[in-house]
C-alpha positions as YAML, in Angstrom:
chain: A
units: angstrom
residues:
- id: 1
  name: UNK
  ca: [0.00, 0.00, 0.00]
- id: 2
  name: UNK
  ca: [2.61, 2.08, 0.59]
- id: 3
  name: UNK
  ca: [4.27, 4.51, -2.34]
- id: 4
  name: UNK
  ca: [8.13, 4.44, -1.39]
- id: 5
  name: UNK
  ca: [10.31, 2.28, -2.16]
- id: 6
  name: UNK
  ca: [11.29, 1.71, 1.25]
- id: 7
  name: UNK
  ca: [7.90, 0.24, 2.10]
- id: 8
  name: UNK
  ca: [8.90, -0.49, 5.49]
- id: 9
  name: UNK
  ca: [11.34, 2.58, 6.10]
- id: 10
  name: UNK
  ca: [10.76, 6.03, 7.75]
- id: 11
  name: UNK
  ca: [11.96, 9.05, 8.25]
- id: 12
  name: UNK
  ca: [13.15, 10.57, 11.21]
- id: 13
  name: UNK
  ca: [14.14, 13.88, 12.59]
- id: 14
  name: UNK
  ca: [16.85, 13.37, 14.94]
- id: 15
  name: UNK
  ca: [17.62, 15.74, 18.25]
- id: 16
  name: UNK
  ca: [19.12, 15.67, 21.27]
- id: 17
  name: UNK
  ca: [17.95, 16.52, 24.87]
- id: 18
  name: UNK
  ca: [21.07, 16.23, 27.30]
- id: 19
  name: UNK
  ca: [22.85, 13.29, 25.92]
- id: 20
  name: UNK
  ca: [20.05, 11.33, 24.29]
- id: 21
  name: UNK
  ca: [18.91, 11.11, 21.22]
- id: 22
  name: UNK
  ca: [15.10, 11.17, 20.28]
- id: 23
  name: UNK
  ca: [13.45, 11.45, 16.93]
- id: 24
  name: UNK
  ca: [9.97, 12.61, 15.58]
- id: 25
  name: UNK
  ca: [8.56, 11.97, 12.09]
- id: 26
  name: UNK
  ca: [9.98, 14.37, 9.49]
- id: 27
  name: UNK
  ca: [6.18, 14.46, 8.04]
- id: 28
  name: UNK
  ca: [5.04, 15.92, 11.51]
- id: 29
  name: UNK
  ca: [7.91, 18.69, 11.10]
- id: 30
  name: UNK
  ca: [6.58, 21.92, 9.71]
- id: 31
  name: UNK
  ca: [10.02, 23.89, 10.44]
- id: 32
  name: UNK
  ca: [12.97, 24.39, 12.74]
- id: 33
  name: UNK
  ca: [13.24, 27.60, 13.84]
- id: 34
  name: UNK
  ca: [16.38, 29.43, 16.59]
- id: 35
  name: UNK
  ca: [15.30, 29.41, 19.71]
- id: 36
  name: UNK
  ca: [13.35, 33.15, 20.06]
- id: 37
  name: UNK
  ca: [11.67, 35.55, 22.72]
- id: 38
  name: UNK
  ca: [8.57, 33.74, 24.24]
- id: 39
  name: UNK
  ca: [5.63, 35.30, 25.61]
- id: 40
  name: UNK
  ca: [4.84, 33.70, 29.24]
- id: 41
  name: UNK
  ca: [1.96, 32.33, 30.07]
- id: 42
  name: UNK
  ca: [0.05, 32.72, 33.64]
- id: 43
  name: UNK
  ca: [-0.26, 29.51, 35.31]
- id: 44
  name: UNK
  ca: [1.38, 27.28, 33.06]
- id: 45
  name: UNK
  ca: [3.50, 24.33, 34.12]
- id: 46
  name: UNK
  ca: [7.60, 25.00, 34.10]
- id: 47
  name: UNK
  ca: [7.94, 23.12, 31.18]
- id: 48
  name: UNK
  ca: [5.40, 25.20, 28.75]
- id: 49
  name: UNK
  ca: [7.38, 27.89, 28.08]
- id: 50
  name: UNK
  ca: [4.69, 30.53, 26.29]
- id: 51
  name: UNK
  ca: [3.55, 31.16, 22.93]
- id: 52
  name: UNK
  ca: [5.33, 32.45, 20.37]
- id: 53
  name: UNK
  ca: [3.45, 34.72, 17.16]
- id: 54
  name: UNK
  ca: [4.24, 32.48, 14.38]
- id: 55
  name: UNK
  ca: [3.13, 34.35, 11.00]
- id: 56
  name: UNK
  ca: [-0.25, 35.18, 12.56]
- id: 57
  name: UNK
  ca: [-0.91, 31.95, 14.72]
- id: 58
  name: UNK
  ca: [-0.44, 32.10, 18.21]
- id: 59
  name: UNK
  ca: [1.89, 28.78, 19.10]
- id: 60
  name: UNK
  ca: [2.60, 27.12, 22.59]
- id: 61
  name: UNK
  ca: [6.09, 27.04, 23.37]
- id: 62
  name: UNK
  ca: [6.99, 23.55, 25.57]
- id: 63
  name: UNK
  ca: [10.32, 22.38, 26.54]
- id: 64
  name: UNK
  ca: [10.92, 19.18, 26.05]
- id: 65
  name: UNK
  ca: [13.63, 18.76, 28.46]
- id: 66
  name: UNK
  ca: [11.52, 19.87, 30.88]
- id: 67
  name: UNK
  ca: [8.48, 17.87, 30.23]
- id: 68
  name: UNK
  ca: [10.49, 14.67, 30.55]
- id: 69
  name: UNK
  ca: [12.14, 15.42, 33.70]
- id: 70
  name: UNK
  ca: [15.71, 15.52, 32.40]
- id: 71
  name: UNK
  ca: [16.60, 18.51, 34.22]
- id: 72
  name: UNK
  ca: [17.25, 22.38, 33.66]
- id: 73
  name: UNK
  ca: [17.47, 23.34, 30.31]
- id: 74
  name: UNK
  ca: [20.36, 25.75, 29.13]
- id: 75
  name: UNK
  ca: [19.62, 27.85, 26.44]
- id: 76
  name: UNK
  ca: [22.49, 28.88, 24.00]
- id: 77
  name: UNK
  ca: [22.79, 28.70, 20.21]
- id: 78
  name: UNK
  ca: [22.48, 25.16, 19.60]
- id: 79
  name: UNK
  ca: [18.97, 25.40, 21.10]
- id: 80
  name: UNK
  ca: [16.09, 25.23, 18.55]
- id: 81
  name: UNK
  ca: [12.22, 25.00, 18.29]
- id: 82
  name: UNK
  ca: [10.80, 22.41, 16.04]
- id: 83
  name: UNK
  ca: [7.45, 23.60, 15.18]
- id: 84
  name: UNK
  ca: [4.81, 20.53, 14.61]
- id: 85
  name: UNK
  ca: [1.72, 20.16, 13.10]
- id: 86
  name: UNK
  ca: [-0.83, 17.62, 13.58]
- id: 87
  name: UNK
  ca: [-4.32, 17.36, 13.07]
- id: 88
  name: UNK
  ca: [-4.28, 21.01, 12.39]
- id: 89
  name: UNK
  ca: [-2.95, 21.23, 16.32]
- id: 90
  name: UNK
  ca: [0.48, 23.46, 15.84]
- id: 91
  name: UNK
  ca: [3.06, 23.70, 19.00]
- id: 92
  name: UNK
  ca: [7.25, 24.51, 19.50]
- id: 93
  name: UNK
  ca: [9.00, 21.70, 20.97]
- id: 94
  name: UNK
  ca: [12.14, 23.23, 22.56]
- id: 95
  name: UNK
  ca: [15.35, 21.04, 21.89]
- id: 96
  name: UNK
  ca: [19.04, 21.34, 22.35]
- id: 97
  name: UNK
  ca: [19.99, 20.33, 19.25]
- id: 98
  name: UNK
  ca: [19.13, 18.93, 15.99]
- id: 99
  name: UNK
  ca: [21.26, 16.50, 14.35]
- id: 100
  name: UNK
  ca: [19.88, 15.27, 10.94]
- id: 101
  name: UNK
  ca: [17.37, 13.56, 9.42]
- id: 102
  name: UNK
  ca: [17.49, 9.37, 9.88]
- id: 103
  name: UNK
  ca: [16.05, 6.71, 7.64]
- id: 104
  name: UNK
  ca: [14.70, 3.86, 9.62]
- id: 105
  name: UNK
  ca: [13.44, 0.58, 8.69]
- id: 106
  name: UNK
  ca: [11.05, -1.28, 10.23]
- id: 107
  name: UNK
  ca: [13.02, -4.16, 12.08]
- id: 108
  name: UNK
  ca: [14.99, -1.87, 12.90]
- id: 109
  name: UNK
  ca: [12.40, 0.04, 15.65]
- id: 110
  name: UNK
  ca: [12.14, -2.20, 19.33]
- id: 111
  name: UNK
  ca: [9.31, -2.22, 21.44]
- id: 112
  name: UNK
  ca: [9.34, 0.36, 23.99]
- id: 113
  name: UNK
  ca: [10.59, -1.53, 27.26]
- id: 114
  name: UNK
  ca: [8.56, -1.81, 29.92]
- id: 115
  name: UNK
  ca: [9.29, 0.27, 33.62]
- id: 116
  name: UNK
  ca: [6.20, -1.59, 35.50]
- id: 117
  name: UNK
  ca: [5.19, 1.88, 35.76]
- id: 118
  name: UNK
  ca: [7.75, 3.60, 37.64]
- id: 119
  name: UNK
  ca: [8.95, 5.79, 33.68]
- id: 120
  name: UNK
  ca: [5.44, 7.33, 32.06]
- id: 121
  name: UNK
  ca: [6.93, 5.66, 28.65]
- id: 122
  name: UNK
  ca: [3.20, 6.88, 27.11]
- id: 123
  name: UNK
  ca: [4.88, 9.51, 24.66]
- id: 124
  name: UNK
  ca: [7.51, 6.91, 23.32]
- id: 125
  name: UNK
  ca: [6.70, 4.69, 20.35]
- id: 126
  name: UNK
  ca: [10.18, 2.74, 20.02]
- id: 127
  name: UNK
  ca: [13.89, 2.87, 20.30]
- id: 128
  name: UNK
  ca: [15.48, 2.58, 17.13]
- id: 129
  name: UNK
  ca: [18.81, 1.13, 16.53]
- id: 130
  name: UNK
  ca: [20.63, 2.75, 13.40]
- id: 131
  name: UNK
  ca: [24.36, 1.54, 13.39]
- id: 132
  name: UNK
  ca: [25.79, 2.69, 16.59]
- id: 133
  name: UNK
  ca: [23.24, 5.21, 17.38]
- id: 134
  name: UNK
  ca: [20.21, 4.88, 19.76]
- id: 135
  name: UNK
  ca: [16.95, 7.05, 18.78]
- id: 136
  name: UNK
  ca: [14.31, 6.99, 21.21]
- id: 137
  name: UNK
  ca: [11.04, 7.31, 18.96]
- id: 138
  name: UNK
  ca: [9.11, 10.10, 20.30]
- id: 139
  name: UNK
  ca: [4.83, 9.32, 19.73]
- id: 140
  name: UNK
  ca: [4.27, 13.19, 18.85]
- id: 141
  name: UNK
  ca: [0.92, 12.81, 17.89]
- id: 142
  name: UNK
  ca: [0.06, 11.62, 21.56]
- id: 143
  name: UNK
  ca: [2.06, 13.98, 23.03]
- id: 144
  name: UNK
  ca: [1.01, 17.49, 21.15]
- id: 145
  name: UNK
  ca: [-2.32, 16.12, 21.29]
- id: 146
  name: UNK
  ca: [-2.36, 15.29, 25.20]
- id: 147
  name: UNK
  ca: [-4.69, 17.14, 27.98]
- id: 148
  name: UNK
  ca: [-1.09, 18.39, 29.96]
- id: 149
  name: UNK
  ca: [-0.16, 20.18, 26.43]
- id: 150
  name: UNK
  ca: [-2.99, 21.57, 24.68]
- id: 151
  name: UNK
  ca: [-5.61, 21.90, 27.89]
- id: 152
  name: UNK
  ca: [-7.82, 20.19, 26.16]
- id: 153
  name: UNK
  ca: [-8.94, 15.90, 26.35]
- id: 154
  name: UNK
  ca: [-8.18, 14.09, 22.99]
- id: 155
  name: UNK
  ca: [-10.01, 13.99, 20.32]
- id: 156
  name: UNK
  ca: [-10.52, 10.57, 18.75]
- id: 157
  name: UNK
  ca: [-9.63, 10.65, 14.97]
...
């Protein structure tokens, strides 16, 4: 069913938080922008950041570092915003870095392993294994799309 030639194989933005590597799929990317002034928000946890004006649209700003508990973020010139879009739902996911984009094939992507509860693994779809690099495979859609981000419950599709 599928139209590439890698039937099995997809792409993957790669970026770091602290020494890890995680990736999101390139087709959820709508651009990588410098990290910019953001407008604070009232109220909001530590790791939404604000909203930025982005051509018109107002856009939540969350830190990614933050949201996963990996500890104070530092913000210098390696730190970028990836803007995503799904389902119409646009947000800034702050990262220290991006690396490049990975192809990944199918066998390739592990289950995510299981804490017994103790890691909230819901916003990870995999770990993928590319030569001697680790990606953790971030489920975006789940994560833009959860209550904590947006405010607001999931929609089903």
């Amino acid at each position: 069913m599928s139209t590439n030639n890698k039937d099995d194989g997809q792409e993957f933005l790669a970026f770091k938080l602290g020494d890890e590597e995680y990736g999101v799929d390139i087709l959820s990317v709508q651009e990588i922008r410098g990290y910019d002034t953001v407008t604070r928000v009232p109220e909001a946890p530590d790791y939404i950041k604000g909203v930025i004006n982005l051509r018109g649209v107002i856009v939540p700003v969350v830190d990614l570092r933050l949201k996963f508990k990996l500890g104070n973020a530092t913000y210098d010139e390696f730190t970028v915003m990836i803007v995503l879009n799904l389902r119409g739902k646009v947000i800034a996911a702050v990262v220290d870095g991006v690396s490049d984009v990975i192809a990944v094939e199918r066998e390739q992507i592990r289950p995510t392993p299981e804490f017994g509860g103790i890691i909230d693994t819901r916003f990870i779809s995999g770990i993928a294994t590319v030569g001697e690099r680790m990606l953790i495979l971030l489920d975006i859609e789940s994560l833009i799309l959860s209550t904590d981000i947006t405010g607001v419950a999931p929609v089903a599709a």
